[in-house]
mmCIF file of the N, C-alpha and C atoms, coordinates in Angstrom:
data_MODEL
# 
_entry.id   MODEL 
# 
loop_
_atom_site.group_PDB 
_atom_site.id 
_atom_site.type_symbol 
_atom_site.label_atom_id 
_atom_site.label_alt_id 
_atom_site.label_comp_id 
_atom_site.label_asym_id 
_atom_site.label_entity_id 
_atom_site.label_seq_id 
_atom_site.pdbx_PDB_ins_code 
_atom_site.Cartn_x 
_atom_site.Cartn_y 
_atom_site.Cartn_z 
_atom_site.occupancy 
_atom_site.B_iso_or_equiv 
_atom_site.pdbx_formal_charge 
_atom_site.auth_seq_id 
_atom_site.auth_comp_id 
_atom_site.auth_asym_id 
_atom_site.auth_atom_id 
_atom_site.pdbx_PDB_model_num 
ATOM 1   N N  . UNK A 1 1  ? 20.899 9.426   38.253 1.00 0.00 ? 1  UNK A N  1 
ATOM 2   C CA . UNK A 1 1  ? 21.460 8.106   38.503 1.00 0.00 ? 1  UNK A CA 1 
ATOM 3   C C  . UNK A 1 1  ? 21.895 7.968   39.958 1.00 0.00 ? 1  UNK A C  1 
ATOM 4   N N  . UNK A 1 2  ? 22.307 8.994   40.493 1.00 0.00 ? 2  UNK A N  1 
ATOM 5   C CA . UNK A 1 2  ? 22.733 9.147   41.651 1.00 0.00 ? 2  UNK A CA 1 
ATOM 6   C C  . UNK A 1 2  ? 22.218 8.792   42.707 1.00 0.00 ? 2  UNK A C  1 
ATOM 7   N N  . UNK A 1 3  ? 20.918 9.791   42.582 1.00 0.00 ? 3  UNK A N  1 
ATOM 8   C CA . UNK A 1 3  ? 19.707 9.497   43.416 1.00 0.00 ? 3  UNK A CA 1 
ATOM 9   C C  . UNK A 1 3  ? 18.955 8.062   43.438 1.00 0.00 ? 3  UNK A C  1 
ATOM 10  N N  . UNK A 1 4  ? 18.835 7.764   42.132 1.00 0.00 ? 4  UNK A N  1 
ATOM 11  C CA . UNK A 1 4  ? 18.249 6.078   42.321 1.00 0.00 ? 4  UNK A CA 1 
ATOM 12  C C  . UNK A 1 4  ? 19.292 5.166   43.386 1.00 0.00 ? 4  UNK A C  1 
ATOM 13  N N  . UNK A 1 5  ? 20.588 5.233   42.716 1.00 0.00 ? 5  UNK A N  1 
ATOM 14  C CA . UNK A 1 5  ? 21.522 4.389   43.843 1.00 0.00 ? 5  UNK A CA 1 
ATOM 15  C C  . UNK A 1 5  ? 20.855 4.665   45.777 1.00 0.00 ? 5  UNK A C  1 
ATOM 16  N N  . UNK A 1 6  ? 21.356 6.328   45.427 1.00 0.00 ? 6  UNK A N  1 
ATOM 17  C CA . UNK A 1 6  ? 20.998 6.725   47.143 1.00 0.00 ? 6  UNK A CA 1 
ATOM 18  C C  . UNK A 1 6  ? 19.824 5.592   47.652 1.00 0.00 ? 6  UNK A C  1 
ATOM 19  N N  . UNK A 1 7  ? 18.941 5.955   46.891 1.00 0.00 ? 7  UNK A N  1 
ATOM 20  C CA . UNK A 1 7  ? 17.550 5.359   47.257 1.00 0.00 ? 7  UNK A CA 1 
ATOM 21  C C  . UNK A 1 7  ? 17.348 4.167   47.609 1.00 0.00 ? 7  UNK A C  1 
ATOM 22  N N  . UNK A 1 8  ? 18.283 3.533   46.635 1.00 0.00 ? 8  UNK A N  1 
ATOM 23  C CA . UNK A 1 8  ? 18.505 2.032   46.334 1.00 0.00 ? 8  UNK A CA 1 
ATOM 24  C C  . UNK A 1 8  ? 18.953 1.620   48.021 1.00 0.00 ? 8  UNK A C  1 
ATOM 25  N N  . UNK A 1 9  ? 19.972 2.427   48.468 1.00 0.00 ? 9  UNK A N  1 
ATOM 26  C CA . UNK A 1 9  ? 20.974 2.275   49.750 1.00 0.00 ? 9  UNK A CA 1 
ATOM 27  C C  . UNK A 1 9  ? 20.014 2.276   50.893 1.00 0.00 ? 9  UNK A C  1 
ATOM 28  N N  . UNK A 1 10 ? 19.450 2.940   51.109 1.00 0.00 ? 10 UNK A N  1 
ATOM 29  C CA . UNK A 1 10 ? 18.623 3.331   51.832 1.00 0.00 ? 10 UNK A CA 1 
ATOM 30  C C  . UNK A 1 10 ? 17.854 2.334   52.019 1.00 0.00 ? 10 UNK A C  1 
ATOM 31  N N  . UNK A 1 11 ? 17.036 1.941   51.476 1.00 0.00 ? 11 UNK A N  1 
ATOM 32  C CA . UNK A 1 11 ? 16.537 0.599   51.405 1.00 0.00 ? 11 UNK A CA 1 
ATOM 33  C C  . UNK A 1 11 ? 17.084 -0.373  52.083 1.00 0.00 ? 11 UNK A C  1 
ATOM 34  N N  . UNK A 1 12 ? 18.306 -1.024  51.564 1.00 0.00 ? 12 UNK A N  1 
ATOM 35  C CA . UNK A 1 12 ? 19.140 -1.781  51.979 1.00 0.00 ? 12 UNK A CA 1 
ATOM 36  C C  . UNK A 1 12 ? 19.649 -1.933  54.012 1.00 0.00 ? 12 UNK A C  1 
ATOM 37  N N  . UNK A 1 13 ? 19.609 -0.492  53.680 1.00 0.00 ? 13 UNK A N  1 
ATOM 38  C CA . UNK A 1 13 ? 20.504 -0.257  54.832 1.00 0.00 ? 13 UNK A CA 1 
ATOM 39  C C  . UNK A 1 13 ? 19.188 -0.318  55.732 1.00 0.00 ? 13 UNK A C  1 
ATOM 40  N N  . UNK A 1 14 ? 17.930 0.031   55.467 1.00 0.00 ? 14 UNK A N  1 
ATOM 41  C CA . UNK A 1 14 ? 16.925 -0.257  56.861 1.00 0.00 ? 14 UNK A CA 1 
ATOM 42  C C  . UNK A 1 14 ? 16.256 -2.262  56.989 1.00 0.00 ? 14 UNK A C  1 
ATOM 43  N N  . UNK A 1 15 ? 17.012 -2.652  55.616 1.00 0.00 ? 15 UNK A N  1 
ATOM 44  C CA . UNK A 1 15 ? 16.664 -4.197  55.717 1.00 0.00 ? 15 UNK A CA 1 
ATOM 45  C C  . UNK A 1 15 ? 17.650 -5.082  56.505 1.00 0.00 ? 15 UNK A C  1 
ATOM 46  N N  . UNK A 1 16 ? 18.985 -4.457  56.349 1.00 0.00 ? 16 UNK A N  1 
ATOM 47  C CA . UNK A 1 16 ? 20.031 -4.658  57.128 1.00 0.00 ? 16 UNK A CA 1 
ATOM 48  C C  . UNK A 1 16 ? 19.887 -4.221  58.700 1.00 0.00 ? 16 UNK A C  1 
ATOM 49  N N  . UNK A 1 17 ? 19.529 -3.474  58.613 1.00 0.00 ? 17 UNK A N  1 
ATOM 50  C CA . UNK A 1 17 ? 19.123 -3.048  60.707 1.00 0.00 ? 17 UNK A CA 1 
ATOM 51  C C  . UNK A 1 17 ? 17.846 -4.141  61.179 1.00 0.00 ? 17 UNK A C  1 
ATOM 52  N N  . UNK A 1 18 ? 16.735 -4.655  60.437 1.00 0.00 ? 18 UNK A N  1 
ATOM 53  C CA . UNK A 1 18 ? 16.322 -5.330  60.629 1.00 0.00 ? 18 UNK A CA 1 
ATOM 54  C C  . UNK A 1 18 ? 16.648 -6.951  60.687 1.00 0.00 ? 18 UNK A C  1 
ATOM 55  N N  . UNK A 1 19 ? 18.198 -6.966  60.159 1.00 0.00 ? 19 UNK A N  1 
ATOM 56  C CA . UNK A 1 19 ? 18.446 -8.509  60.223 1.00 0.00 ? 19 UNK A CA 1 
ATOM 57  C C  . UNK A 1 19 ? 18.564 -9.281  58.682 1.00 0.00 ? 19 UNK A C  1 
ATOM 58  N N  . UNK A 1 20 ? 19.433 -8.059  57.788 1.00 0.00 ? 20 UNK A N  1 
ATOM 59  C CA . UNK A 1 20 ? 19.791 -8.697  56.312 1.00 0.00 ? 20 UNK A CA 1 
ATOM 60  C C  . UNK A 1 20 ? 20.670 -9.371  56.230 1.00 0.00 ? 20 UNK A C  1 
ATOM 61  N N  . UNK A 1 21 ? 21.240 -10.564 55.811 1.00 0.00 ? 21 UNK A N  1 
ATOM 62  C CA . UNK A 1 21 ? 21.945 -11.038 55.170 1.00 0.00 ? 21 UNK A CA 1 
ATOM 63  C C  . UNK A 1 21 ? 23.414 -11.064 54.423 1.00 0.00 ? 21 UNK A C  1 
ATOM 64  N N  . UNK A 1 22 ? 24.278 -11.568 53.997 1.00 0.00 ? 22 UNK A N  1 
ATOM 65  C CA . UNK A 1 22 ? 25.227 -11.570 53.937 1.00 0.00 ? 22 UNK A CA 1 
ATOM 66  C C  . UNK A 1 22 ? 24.933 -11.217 51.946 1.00 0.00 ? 22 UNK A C  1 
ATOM 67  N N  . UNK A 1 23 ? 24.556 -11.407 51.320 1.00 0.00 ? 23 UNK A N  1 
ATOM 68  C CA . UNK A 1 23 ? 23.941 -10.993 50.368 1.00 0.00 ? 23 UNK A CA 1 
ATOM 69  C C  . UNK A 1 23 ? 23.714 -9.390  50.317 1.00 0.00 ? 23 UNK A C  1 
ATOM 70  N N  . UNK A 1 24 ? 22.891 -8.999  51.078 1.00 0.00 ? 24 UNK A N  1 
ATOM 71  C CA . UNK A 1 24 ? 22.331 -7.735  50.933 1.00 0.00 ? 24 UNK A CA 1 
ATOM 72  C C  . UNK A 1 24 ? 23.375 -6.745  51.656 1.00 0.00 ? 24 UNK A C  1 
ATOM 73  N N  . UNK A 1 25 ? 24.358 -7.174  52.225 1.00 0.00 ? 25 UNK A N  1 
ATOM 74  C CA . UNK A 1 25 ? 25.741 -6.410  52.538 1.00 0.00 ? 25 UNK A CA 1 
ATOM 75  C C  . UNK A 1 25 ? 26.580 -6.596  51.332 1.00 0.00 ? 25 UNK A C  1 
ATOM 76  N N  . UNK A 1 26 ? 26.993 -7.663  50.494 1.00 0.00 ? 26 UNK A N  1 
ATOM 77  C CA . UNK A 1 26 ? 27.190 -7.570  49.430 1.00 0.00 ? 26 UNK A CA 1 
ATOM 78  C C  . UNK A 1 26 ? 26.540 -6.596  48.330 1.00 0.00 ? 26 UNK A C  1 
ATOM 79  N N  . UNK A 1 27 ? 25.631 -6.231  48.249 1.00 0.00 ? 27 UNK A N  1 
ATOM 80  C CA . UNK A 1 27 ? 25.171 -5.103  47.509 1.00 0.00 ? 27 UNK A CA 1 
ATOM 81  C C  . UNK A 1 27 ? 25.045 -4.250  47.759 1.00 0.00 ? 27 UNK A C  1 
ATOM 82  N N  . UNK A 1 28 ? 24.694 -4.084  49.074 1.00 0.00 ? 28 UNK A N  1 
ATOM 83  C CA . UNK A 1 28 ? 25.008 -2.728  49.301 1.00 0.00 ? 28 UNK A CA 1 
ATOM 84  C C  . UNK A 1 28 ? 26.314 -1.753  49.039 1.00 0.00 ? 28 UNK A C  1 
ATOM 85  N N  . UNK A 1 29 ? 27.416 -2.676  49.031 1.00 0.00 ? 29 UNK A N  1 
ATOM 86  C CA . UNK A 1 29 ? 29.197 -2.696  49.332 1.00 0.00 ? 29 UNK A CA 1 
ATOM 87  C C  . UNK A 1 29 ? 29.060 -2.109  48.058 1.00 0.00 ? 29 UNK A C  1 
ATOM 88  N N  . UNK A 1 30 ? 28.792 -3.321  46.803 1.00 0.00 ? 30 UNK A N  1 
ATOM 89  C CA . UNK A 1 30 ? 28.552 -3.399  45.544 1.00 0.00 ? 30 UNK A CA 1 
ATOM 90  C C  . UNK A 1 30 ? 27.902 -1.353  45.258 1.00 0.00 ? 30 UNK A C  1 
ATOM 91  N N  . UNK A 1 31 ? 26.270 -1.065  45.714 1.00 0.00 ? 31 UNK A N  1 
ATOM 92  C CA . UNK A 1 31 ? 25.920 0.249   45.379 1.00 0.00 ? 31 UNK A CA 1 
ATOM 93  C C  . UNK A 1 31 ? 26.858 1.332   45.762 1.00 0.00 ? 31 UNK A C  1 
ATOM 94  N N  . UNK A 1 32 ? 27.277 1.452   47.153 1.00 0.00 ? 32 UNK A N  1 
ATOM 95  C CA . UNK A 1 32 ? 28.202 2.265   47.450 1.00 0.00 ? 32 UNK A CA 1 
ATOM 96  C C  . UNK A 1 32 ? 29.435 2.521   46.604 1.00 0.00 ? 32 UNK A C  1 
ATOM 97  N N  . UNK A 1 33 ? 30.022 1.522   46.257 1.00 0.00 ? 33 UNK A N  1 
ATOM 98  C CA . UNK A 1 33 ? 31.121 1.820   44.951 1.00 0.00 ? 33 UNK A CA 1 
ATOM 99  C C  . UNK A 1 33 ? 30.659 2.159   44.153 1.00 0.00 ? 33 UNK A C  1 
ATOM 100 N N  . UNK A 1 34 ? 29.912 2.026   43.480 1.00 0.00 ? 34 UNK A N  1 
ATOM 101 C CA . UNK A 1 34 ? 29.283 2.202   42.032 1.00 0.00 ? 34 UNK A CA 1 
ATOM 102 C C  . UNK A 1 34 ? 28.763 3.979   42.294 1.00 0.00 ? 34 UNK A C  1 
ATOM 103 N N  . UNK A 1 35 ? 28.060 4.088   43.532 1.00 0.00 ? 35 UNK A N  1 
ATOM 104 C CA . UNK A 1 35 ? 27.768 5.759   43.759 1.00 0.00 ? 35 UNK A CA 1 
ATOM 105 C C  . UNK A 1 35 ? 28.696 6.783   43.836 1.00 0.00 ? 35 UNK A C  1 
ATOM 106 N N  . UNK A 1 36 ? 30.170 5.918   44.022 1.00 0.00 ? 36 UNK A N  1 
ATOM 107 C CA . UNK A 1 36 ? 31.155 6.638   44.486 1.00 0.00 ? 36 UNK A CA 1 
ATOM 108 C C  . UNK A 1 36 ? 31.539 7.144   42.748 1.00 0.00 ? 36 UNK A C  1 
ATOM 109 N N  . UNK A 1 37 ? 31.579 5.715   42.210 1.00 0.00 ? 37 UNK A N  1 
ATOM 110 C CA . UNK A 1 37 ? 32.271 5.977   40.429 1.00 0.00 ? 37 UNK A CA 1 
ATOM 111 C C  . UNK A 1 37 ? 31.498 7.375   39.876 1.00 0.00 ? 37 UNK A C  1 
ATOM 112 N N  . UNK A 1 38 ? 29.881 7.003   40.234 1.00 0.00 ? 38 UNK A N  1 
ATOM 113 C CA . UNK A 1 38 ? 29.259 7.709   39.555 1.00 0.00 ? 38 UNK A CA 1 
ATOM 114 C C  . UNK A 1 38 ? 29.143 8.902   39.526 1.00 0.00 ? 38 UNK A C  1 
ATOM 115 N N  . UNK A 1 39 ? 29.844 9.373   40.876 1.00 0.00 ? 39 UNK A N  1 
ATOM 116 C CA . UNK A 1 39 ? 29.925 11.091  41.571 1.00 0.00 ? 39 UNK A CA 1 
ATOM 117 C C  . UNK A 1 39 ? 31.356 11.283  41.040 1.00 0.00 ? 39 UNK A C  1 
ATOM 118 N N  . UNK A 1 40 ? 32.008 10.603  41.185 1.00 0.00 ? 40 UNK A N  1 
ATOM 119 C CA . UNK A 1 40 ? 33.722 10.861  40.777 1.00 0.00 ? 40 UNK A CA 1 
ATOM 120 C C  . UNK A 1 40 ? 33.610 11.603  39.174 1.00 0.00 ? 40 UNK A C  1 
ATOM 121 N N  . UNK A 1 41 ? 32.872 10.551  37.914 1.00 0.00 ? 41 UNK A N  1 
ATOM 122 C CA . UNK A 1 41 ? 32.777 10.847  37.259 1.00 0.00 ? 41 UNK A CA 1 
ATOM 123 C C  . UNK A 1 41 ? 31.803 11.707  36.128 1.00 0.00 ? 41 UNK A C  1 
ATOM 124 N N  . UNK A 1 42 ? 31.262 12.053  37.378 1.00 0.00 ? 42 UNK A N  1 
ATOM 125 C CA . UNK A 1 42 ? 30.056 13.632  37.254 1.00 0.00 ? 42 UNK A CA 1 
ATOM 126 C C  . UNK A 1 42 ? 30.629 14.849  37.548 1.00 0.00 ? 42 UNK A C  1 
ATOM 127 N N  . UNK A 1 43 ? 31.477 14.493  38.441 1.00 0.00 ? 43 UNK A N  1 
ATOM 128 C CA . UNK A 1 43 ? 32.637 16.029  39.083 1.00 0.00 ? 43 UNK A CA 1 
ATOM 129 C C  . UNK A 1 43 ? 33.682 16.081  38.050 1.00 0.00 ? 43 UNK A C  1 
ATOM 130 N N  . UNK A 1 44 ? 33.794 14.962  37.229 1.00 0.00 ? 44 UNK A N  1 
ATOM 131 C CA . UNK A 1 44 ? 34.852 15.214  36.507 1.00 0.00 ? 44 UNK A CA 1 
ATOM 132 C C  . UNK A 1 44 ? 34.465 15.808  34.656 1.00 0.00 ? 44 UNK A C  1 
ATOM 133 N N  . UNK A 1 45 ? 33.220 14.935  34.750 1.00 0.00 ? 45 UNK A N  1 
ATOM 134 C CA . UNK A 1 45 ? 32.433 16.193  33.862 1.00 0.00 ? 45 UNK A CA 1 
ATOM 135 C C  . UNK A 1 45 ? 32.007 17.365  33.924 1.00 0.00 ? 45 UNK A C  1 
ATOM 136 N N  . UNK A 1 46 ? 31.640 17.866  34.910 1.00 0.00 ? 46 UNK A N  1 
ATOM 137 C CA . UNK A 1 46 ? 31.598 18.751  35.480 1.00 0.00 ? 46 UNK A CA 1 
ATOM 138 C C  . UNK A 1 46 ? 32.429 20.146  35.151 1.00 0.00 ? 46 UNK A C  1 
ATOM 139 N N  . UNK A 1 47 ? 33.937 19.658  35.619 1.00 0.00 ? 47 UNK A N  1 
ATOM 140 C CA . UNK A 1 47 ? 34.928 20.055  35.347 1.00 0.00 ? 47 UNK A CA 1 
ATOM 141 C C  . UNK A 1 47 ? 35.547 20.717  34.275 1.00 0.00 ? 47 UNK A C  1 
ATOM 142 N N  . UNK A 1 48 ? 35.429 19.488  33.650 1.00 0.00 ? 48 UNK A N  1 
ATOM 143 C CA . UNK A 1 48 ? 35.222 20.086  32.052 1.00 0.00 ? 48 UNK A CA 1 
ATOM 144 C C  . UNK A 1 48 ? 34.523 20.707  31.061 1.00 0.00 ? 48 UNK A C  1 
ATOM 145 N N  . UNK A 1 49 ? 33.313 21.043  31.732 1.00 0.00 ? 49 UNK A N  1 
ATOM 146 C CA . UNK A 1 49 ? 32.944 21.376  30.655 1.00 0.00 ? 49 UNK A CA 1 
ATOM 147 C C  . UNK A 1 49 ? 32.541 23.113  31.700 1.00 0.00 ? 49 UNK A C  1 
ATOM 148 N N  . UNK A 1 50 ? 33.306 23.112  33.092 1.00 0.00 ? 50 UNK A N  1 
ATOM 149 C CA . UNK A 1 50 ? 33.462 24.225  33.369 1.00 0.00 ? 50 UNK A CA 1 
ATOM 150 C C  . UNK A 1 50 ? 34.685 24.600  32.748 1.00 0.00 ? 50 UNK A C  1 
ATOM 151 N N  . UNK A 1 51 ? 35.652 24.182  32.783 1.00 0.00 ? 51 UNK A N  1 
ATOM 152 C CA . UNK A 1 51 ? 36.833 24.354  31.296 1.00 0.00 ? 51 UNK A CA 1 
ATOM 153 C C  . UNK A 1 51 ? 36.669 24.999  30.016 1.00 0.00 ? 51 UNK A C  1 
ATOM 154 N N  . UNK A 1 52 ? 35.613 24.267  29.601 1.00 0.00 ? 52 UNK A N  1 
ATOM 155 C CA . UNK A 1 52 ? 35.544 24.752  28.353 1.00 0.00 ? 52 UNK A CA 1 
ATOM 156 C C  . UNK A 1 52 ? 34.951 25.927  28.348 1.00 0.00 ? 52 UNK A C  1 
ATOM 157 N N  . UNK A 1 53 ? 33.996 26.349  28.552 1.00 0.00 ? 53 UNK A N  1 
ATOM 158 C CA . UNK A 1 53 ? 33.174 27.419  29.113 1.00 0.00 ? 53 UNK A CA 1 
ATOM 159 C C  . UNK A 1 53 ? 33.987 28.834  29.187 1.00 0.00 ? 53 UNK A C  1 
ATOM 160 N N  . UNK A 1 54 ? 34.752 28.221  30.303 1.00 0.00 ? 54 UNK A N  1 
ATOM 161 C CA . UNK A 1 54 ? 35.524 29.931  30.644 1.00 0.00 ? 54 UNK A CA 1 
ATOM 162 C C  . UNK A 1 54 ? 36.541 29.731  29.616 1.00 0.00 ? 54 UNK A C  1 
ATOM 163 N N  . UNK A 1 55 ? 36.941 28.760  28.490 1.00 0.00 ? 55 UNK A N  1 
ATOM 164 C CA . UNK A 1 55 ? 37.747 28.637  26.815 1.00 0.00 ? 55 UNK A CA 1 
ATOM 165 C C  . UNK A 1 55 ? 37.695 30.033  26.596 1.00 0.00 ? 55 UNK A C  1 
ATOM 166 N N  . UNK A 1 56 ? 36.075 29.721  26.155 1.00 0.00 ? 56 UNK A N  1 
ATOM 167 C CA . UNK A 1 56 ? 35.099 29.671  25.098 1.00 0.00 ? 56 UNK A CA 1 
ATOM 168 C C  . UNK A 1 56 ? 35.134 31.487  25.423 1.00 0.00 ? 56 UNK A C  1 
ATOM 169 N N  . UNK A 1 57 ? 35.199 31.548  26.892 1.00 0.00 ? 57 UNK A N  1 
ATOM 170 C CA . UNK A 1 57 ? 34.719 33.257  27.230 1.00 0.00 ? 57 UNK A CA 1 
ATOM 171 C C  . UNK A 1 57 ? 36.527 34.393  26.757 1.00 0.00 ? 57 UNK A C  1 
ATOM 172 N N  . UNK A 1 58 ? 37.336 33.386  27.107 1.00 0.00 ? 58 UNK A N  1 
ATOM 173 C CA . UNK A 1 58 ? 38.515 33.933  27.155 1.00 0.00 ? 58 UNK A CA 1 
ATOM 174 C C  . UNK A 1 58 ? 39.010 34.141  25.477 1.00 0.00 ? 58 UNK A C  1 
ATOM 175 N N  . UNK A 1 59 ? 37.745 33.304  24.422 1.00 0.00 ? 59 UNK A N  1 
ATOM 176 C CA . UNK A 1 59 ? 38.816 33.195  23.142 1.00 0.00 ? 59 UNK A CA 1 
ATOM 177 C C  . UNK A 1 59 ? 37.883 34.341  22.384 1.00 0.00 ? 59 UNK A C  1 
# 
């Protein structure tokens, strides 16, 4: 999911050097948050289920 966003940005961001719109800064704004949620809450799975793991070794 991550990577599609990146990709998505990328895009954006070379249509924007060429002269994008007030729109396509809006989405971009828009992808960048949404990449941010999406890493926040991958590290935070992550997390957990490195948690559980070393539980699981300790029980």
């Amino acid at each position: 999911m991550l990577k599609i966003i990146m990709k998505q940005q990328e895009k954006w961001l070379l249509n924007q050097e060429e002269g994008g719109d007030v729109i396509d800064q809006l989405i971009l704004a828009v992808m960048i948050v949404l990449a941010v949620i999406v890493n926040l809450e991958e590290s935070k799975y992550e997390k957990e289920e490195g948690r559980k793991k070393q539980k699981r070794l300790w029980d």
